[in-house]
C-alpha positions as CSV (number, residue, x, y, z in Angstrom):
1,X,-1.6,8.0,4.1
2,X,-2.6,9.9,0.9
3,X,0.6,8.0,-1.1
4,X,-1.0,4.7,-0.4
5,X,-3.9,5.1,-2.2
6,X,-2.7,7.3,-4.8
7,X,0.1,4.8,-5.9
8,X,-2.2,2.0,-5.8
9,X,-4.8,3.8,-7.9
10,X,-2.3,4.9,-10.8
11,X,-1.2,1.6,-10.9
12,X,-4.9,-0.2,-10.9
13,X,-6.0,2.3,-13.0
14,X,-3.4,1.7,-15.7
15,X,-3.9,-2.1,-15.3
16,X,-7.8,-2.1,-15.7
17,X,-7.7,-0.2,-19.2
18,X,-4.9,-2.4,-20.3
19,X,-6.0,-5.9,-19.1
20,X,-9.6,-5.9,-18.5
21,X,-9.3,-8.8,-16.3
22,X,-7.8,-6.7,-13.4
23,X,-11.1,-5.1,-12.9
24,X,-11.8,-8.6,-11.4
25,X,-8.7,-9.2,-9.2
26,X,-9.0,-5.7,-7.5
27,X,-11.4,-6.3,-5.0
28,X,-9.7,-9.7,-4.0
29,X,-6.4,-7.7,-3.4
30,X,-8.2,-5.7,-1.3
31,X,-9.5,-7.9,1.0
32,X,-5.9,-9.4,1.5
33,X,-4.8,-5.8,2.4
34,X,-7.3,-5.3,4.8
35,X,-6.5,-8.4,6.5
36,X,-3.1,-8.4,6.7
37,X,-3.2,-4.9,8.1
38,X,-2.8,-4.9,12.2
39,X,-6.3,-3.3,13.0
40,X,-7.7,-5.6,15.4
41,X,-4.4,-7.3,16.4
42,X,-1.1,-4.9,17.1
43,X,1.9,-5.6,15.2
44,X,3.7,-6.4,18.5
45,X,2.3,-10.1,18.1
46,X,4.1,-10.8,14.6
47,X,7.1,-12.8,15.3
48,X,10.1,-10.5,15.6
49,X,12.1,-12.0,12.6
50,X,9.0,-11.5,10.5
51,X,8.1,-8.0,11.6
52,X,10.5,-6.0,8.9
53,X,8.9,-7.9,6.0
54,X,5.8,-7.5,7.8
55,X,6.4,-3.8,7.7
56,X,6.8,-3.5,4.0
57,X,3.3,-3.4,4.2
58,X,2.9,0.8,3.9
59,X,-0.8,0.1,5.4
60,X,1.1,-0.7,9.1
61,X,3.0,2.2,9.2
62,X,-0.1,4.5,8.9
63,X,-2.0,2.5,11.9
64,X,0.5,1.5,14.2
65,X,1.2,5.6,13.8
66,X,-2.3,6.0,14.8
67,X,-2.4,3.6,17.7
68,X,0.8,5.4,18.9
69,X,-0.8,8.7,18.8
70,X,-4.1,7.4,20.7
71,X,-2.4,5.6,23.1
72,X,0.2,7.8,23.8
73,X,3.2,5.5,23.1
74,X,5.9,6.2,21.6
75,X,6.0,6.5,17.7
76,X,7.3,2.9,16.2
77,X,9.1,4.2,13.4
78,X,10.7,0.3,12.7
79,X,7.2,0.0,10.9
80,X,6.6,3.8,9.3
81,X,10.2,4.1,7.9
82,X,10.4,1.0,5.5
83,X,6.3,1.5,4.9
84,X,7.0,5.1,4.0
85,X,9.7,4.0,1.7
86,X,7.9,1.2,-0.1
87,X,4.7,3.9,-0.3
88,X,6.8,6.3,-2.3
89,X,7.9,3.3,-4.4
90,X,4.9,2.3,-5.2
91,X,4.0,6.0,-6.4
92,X,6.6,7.1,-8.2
93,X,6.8,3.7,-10.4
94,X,3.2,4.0,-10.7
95,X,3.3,7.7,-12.1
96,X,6.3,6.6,-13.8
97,X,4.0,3.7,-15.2
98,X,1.1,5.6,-15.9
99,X,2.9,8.3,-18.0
100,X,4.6,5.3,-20.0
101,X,1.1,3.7,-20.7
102,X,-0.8,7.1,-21.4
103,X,-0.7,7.0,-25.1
104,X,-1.7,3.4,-25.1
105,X,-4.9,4.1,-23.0
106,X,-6.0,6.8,-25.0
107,X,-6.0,4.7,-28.2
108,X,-8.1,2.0,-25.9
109,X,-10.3,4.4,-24.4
């Protein structure tokens, strides 16, 4: 849960100093994250041929963990596994990223 954010703020981060139009985009690519999470609908209802791409999504992971936990069902890991894995993706390139750009930012800055 802490990856998610963390990856996704190195990269915005890096982004909005560099290309000033990103600051614009961001809350836009927001939105579509919070909808396409399963909050108020359970990921059970995404067609089954869908639901590994559909799972991608590191944000379904984290609540489908959740909803397991309060409901006391049993722990889909078909949706934390490939979230976790495109989470840690999505934070090392963006350290990786980061680091790169760092010189460049400073000179911006």
């Amino acid at each position: 849960m802490i990856i998610i954010p963390a990856g996704i703020g190195l990269w915005m981060a890096t982004l909005a100093i560099r290309y000033r139009d990103v600051k614009h985009a961001m809350p836009f690519a927001l939105q579509m994250l919070i909808y396409t999470a399963p909050i108020v609908y359970s990921a059970s209802s995404i067609p089954e041929k869908y639901r590994i791409f559909y799972s991608l999504n590191p944000i379904v992971g984290v609540i489908e963990g959740f909803r397991a936990c309060l409901l006391g069902s049993p722990i889909p890991w078909i949706y934390i596994t490939p979230g976790f894995v495109t989470a840690g993706i999505l934070m090392i390139s963006g350290a990786f990223y980061f680091r790169k750009m760092e010189r460049i930012i400073v000179d911006v800055i």
